[in-house]
N, C-alpha and C positions, 0 to 999 in steps of 0.2 A: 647194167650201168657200165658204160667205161669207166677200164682202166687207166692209171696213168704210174710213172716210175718216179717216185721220191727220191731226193738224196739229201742227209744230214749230215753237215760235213763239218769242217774249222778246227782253230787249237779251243774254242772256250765249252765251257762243260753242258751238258744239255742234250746231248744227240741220244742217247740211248732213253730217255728222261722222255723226249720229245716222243720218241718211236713208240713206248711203252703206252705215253699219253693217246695216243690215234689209237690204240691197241684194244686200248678201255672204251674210248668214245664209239668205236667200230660195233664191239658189241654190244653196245648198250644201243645199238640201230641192229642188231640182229644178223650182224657180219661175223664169220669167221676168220681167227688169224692163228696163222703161226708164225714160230720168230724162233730163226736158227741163227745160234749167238758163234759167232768164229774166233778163234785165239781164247772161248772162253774158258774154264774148268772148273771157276767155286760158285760157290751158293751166294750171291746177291742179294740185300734184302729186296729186293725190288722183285725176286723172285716169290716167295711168300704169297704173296697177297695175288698173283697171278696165278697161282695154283687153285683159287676159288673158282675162277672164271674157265676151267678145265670142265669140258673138250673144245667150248668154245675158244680158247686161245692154249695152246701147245708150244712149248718153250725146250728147245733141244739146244746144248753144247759139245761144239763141235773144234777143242781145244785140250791142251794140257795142260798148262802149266804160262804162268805170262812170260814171254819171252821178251819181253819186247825195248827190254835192256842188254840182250845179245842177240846173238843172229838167232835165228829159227833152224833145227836142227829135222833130221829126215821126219823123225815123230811128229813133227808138226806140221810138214809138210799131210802127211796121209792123214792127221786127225781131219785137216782143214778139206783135204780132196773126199775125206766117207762124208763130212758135212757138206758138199756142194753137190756129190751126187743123189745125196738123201732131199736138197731141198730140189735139186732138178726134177725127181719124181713129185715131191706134194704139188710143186707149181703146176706139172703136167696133169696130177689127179683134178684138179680145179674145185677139190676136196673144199679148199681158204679162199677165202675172198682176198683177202690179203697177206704176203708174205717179207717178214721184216729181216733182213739180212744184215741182222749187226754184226760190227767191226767186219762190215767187206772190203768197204775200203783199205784196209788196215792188212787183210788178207790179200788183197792185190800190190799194196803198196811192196810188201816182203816178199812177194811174188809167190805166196804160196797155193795162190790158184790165178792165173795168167784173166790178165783181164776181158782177153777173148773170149773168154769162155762167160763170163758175165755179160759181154756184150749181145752173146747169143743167146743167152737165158732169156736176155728182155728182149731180143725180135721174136723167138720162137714161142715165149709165154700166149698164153689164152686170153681170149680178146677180155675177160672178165676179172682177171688176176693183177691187184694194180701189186705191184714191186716195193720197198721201200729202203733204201741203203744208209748204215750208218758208219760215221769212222771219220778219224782226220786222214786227210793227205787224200781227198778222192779222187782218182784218174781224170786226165782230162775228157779220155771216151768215155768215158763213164757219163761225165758233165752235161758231153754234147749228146746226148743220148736222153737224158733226164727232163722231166717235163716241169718238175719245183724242185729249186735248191733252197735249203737255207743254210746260212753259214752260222755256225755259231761263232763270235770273237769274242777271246778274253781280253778286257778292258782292264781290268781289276783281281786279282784273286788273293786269299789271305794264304793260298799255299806258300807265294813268296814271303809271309812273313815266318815259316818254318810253322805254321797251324797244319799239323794233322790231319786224315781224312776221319770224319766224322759217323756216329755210328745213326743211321738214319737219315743223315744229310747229303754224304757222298759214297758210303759205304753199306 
């Protein structure tokens, strides 16, 4: 089957939501996925219930701590760099059918892995291995490089009325 490179991008909420969803549907056709999470470090419930569907989808973080209300400090620089060359080898194994690269964008936007280097992952990837990238702020190469974008936009959200994040709804 050809591949092709996904990118889920925008400020509105859904991209990792969306990635997880293709994740489930993938194997419920008998595909394999992994999904190496960048900038991540805690336990998501979204996590949970993906840990059923193991060895069929495999869920690595390749983060500390959220930064992402100050700069990114060396730490997060090398979590982010052992998480790019960990997924440059499974992409290369052609172990997964597919492989979900959450908050790359997010990673490149902080520059904590240069977006060359993602550029080269998707030319040099195996003709079988479709990509899938998630994150706001996604590079323009990245963009011109991608075969489906979708944007998520926030139209509405009740964060602005000072609502919480919710336990099972956004957390």
């Amino acid at each position: 089957m050809k591949s092709y490179v996904q990118v889920y991008t925008g400020d509105g909420k859904g991209k990792t939501t969306a990635a997880i969803g293709l994740a489930i549907r993938a194997v419920g056709a008998g595909l394999k996925v992994f999904i190496g999470q960048f900038v991540k470090n805690m336990y998501y419930n979204e996590l949970k219930p993906l840990q059923k569907f193991y060895p069929n989808i495999v869920v690595k973080q390749y983060g500390r701590s959220c930064f992402i209300y100050n700069d990114p400090v060396e730490e997060d620089i090398q979590a982010a760099r052992k998480g790019f060359e960990e997924i440059e080898r499974v992409i290369k194994s052609e172990e997964y059918d597919i492989v979900i690269l959450d908050e790359a964008n997010i990673a490149m936007h902080y520059k904590l892995i240069p977006v060359e280097d993602f550029i080269r992952l998707i030319d040099e990837r195996p003709e079988g291995v479709e990509l899938v990238f998630t994150g706001r702020r996604a590079p323009v190469r990245l963009l011109e490089k991608a075969d489906l974008i979708t944007e998520m936009k926030e139209v509405r959200h009740y964060y602005s009325q000072g609502i919480e994040a919710r336990e099972g709804i956004e957390k």
